[in-house]
C-alpha positions, 0 to 999 in steps of 0.5 A: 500500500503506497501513497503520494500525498502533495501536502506543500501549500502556500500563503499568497497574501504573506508570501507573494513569491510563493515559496514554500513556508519553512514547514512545507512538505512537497512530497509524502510516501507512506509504505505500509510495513510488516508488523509483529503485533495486532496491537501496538502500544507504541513504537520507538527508534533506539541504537537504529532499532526500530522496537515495537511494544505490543500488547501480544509482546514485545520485538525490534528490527533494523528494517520493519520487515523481520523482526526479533522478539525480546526475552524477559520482558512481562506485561503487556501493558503501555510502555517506553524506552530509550538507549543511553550510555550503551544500555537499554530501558524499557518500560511495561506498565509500572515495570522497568526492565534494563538490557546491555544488548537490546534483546535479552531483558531484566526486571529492574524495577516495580512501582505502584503507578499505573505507567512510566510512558516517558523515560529521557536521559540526562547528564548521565541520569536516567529519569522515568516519570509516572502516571497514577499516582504521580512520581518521578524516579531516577538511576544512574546505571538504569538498574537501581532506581530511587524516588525523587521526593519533589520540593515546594510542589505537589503533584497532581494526577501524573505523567502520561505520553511524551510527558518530559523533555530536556533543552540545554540545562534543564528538564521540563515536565509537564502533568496530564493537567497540563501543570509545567515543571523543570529541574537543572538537577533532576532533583530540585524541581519548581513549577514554571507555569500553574495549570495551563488553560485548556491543556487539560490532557496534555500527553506531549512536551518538545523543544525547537527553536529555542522553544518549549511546546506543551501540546494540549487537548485544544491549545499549544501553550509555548515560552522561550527557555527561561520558562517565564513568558508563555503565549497561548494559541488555540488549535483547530483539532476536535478536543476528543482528539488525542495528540500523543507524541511528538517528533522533530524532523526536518526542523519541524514538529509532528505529532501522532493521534487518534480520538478518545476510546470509544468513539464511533470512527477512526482517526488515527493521523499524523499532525504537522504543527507549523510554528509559523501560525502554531496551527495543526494541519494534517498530514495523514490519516490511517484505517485506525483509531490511534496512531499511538507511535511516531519516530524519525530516522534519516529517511523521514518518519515511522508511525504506528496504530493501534490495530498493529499497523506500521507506516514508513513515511518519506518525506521529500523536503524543498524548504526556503527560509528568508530572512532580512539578513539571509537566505538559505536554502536546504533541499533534503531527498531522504529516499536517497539519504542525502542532505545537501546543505547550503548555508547563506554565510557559504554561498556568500563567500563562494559568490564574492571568491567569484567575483574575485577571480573574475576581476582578476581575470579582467585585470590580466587581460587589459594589462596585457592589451595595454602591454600589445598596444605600447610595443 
């Protein structure tokens, strides 16, 4: 199954040459692949594995196409994972499990929430964060595991999806109602913004452009990185509509989804958030009701739904970014892996190292033309 989407469109009253915005895409396939699972709870790209967490078990692979089931690994409820240090941690339910390979698995940790969905990596500390109740639990090997005992802030209800992320030196967090943390040590955490209006349901957090995203239900609430002057925009989603996690690539924001359980239809699609308007456009849909798994590669991105299908999404870029200073251009063909960039500064230098050898070229001749005429 193979679609090509044209999915550029542009703004002719802000852009009277019609070139494509930074966040156009001018070409979308999507390859439906070979999956493990009838059920995938989600999906993750860790040390170029792809690794499908099921709720039939559990399995990785270098091509989407045959696939290596995972020993040791119990449950079969929602879960995460990440590869840092050489090491693997996934998660099942309230249950952390730690590999050195990738395939063969150990129990290494059981809580009492009812799932750890985000798990980062930062300054040489792994931080797993809970939902139901709340918690936020660290380790330095990713075996042994303590809880972090917050200071000056209660928590709320807890963490669900792609609930934490980390720019520069700090972790942000944010809970399910959409209450903001961070912490420079992963220790001492302080609340940055109170309950976000209309956040309710946040299950995404990212940074881009020296910026935080927390997605909400309705809304993008966004701030720079001091975390201190956050700007709402509303967004035209239906608010059944979960926004599940969120992936960079190509220097923009997408974002799987799918609508609340037990709606009559599917709406399982991907999102391009486009940070020239902060609006949601769709990408693609799927024959399923979530697209609960959505991770970039060097070739584009890679989704998942929860009736256990997996896409391979190319995507062809031909961006033009103009400022009153620079303009560069990137041209970015990931079904060949290339990426050709051509920053302003360089193209500048090899314009005027042009226009140098030509003066100098005219310069010769005329010298040697005087020099014919005076003999």
């Amino acid at each position: 199954m193979i679609y090509h989407i044209p999915i550029c469109d542009f703004d002719s009253q802000t852009n009277s040459n019609r070139i494509p915005d930074k966040n156009c895409l001018t070409d979308l396939e999507v390859v439906e692949k070979t999956s493990p699972s009838s059920g995938i709870w989600t999906l993750e790209y860790l040390n170029g594995y792809y690794y499908v967490l099921g709720s039939d078990g559990r399995w990785r692979s270098n091509n989407l196409e045959s696939w290596t089931a995972l020993t040791g690994i119990s449950g079969t409820a929602d879960g995460t994972g990440i590869y840092a240090e050489n090491i693997y941690v996934l998660s099942a339910g309230d249950m952390l499990f730690w590999s050195d390979n990738g395939v063969d698995f150990w129990d290494v940790y059981t809580g009492d929430c009812e799932s750890f969905q985000t798990i980062i990596h930062f300054d040489g500390v792994f931080y797993a964060f809970g939902y139901n109740p709340a918690k936020i639990i660290r380790s330095e090997d990713g075996i042994s595991w303590f809880e972090v005992s917050t200071t000056g802030y209660s928590f709320h209800q807890g963490f669900l999806g792609h609930a934490a992320t980390v720019y520069g030196e700090w972790i942000y967090a944010c809970e399910y109602q959409g209450y903001v943390i961070r912490s420079n040590d992963g220790i001492e955490w302080a609340q940055v913004h109170t309950y976000l209006s209309g956040a309710y349901a946040t299950r995404s957090i990212c940074t881009m452009d020296s910026r935080v995203f927390v997605i909400g239900a309705t809304v993008v609430h966004y701030t720079d990185t001091t975390g201190a002057n956050w700007q709402t925009k509303s967004l035209n989603v239906d608010p059944n509509t979960y926004l599940i996690k969120p992936e960079i690539f190509a220097n923009s924001i997408f974002i799987c989804a799918g609508r609340s359980t037990g709606t009559s239809y599917q709406n399982a699609r991907i999102y391009q958030l486009r940070t020239n308007d902060y609006s949601l456009e769709s990408i693609t849909s799927f024959n399923a009701e979530i697209a609960n798994g959505l991770v970039s590669d060097s070739t584009g991105l890679v989704a998942s739904t929860d009736y256990g299908d997996i896409f391979d999404i190319t995507i062809e870029n031909d961006i033009t970014t103009t400022s009153s200073t620079t303009t560069t251009t990137t041209t970015m063909t990931n079904t060949t892996h290339s990426q050709i960039l051509i920053p302003a500064e360089i193209g500048f230098f090899f314009g005027l190292f042009g226009m140098v050898i030509v003066v100098g070229l005219s310069a010769i001749v005329l010298i040697r033309r005087r020099k014919r005429y005076s003999m």
